[in-house]
C-alpha positions as CSV (number, residue, x, y, z in Angstrom):
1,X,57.9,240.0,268.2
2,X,58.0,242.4,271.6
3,X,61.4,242.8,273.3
4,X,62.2,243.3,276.7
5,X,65.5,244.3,278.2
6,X,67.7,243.3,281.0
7,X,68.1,245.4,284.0
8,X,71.6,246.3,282.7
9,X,70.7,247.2,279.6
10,X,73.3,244.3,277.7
11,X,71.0,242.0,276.7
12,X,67.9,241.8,274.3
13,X,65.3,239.2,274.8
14,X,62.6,237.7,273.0
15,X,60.1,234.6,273.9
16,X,60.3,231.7,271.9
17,X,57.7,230.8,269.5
18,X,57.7,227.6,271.1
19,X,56.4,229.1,274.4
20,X,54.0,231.5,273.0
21,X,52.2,228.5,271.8
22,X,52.8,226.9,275.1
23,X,49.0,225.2,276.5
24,X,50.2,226.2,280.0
25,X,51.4,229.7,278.9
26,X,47.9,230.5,276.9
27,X,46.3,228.9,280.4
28,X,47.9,231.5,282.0
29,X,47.6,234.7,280.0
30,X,43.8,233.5,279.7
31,X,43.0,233.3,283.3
32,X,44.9,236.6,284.3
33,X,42.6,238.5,281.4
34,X,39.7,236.6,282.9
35,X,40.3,237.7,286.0
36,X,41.0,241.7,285.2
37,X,38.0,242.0,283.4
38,X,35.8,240.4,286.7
39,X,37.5,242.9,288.7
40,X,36.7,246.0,286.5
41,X,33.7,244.7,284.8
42,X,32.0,248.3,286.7
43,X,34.7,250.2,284.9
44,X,33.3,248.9,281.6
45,X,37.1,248.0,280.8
46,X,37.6,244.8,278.5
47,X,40.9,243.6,278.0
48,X,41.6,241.7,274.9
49,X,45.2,241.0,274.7
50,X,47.4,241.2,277.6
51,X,50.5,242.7,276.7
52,X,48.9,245.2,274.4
53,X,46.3,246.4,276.6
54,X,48.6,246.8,279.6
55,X,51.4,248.7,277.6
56,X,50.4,252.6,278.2
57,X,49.3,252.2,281.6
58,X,45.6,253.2,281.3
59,X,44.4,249.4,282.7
60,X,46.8,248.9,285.5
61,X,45.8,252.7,286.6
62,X,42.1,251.2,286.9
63,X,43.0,248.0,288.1
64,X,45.3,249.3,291.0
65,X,42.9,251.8,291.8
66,X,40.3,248.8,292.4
67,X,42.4,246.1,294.1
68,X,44.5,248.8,296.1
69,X,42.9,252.1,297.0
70,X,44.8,253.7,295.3
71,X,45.1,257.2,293.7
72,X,46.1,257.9,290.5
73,X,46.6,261.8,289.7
74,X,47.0,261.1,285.9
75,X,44.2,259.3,285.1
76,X,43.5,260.7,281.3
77,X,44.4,258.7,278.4
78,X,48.0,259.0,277.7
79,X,48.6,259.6,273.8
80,X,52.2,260.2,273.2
81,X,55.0,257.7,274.2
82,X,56.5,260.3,276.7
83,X,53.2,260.8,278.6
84,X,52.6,256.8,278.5
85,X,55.9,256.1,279.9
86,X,55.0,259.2,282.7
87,X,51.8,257.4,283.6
88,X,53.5,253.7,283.8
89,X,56.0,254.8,286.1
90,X,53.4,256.6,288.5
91,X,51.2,253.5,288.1
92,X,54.3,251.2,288.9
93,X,55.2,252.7,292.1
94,X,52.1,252.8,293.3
95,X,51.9,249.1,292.4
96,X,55.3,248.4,294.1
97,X,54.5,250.0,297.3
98,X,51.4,247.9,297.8
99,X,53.7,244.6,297.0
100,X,56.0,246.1,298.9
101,X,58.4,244.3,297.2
102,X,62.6,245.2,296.6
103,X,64.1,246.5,293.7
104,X,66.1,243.3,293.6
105,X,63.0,241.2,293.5
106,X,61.2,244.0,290.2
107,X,61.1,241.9,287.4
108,X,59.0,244.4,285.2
109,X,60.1,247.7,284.5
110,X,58.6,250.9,282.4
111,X,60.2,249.9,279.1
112,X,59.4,246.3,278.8
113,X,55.7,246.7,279.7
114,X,55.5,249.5,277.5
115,X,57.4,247.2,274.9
116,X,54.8,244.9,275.2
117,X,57.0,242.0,276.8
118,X,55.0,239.1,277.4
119,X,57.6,237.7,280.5
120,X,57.4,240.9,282.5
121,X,53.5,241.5,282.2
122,X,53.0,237.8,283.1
123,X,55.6,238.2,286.0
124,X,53.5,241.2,287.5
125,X,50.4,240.2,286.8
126,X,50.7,237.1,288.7
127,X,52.3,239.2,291.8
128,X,49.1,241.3,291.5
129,X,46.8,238.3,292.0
130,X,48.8,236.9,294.9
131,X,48.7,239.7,296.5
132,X,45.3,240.6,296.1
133,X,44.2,236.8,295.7
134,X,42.4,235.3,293.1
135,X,39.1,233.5,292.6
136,X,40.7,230.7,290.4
137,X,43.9,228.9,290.5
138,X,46.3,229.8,288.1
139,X,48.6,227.0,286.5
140,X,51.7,225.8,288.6
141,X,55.2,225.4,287.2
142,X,54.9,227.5,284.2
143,X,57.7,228.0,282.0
144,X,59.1,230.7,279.0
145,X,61.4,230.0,277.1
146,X,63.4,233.1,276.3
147,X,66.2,233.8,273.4
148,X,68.6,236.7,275.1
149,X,70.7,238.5,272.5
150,X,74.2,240.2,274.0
151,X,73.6,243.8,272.5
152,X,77.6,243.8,271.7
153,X,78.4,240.9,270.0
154,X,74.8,239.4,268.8
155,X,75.4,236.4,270.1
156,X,72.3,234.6,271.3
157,X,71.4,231.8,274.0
158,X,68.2,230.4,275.5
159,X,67.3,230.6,278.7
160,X,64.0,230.0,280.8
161,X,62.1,232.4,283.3
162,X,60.0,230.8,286.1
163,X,56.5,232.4,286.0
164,X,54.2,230.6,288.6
165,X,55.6,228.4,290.9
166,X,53.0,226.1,293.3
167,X,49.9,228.3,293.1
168,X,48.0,225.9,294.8
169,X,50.0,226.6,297.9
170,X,50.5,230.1,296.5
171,X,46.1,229.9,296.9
172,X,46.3,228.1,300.5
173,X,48.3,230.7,302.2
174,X,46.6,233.8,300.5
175,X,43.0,232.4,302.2
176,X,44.9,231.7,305.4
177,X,46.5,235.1,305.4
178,X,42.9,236.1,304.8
179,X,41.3,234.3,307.7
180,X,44.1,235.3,309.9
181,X,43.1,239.0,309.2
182,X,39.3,239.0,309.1
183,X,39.7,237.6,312.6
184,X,41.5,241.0,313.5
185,X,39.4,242.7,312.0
186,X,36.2,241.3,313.6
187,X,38.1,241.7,316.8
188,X,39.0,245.6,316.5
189,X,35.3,246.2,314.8
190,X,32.6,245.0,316.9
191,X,34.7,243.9,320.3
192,X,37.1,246.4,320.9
193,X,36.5,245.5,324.6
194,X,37.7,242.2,324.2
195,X,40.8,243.1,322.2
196,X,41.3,245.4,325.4
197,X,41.1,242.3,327.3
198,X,43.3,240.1,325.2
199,X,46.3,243.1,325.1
200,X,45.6,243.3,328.9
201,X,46.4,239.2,328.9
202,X,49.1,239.5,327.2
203,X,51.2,241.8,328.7
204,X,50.5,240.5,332.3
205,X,52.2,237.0,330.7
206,X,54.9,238.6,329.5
207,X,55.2,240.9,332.7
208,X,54.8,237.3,334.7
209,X,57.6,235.4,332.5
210,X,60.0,238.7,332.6
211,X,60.2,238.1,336.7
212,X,63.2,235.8,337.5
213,X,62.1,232.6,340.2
214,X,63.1,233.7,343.4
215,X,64.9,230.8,345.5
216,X,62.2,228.3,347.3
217,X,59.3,229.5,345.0
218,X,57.6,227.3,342.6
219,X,55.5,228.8,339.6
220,X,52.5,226.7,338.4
221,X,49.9,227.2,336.6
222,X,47.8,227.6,339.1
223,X,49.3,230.3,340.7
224,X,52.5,230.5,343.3
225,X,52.4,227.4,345.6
């Protein structure tokens, strides 16, 4: 069974067997492979198992590269564990700056993707299609079960990681976010005149609230009266 570590390095973990025969957990991984081989069906890229396919970096350079823009200077086929590890950490970055998410709020790293640890690919995976949205919605509320082993005196305990949360909110306010931004971008493509216009709007309203009511004076709507 694949291992994954703690940011500390103190613990050991391991999913449950329990989990990894989990209907929700299979729903997931499913969907998520569904959904990486739609986006790079061009790239003639077929993933077969999640955490295996992911592990040396090669699909998540391809798959970054598609949702993000992005440029990947290594993009040969890493062969030794060193130059897999190299390419992960390139691939992560460039997969961290587009999430623009804080270190606190990583919970993947080099080692347990390329350890093949189920919780972390499943964690950024589903980042990945939040960010960049996805044409399905994944299962809410989804749950691992995970054994952690303290490294210095074997003890073990069981404790659960939160995967997906209420993805069909999660779906709502990716479309908005969406709709909000397609407006823009209407706006700035084929009437910059009238985003002139709406910048020239707002500034006289803020220059117009910023001036202080002299005594005697009345603003309305309508104008001074």
């Amino acid at each position: 069974m694949e291992t994954g570590m703690d940011d500390s390095g103190d613990y050991k973990r391991q999913v449950a067997n329990e989990s990894l025969k989990d209907p929700q957990v299979q729903a997931l991984s499913q969907q998520l492979k569904e959904w990486i081989n739609d986006v790079l069906t061009d790239d003639h890229i077929v993933v077969k198992n999640l955490c295996e396919d992911l592990s040396d970096g090669q699909v998540l350079s391809a798959l970054i590269e598609k949702l993000g823009e992005a440029k990947i200077e290594h993009k040969e086929v890493a062969q030794s564990i060193a130059s897999q590890k190299a390419k992960l950490t390139e691939v992560l970055d460039q997969i961290n700056h587009h999430l623009k998410v804080s270190d606190d709020g990583i919970k993947w790293s080099v080692e347990n993707i390329h350890n093949k640890y189920l919780v972390s690919v499943l964690h950024l995976l589903v980042a990945l299609a939040r960010h960049f949205g996805i044409p399905r919605r994944l299962p809410s509320f989804v749950k691992i079960q995970v054994i952690q082993i303290t490294k210095s005196t074997e003890q073990t305990e069981t404790i659960t990681e939160q995967i997906t949360g209420d993805e069909e909110r999660e779906q709502y306010n990716y479309f908005q976010r969406q709709q909000e931004r397609d407006v823009f971008d209407t706006l700035f493509d084929s009437a910059p005149d009238k985003l002139n216009a709406v910048k020239g709007s707002l500034m006289a309203f803020c220059e117009q609230a910023a001036v202080p009511d002299k005594p005697g004076v009345q603003q309305h709507r309508g104008g001074l009266q």
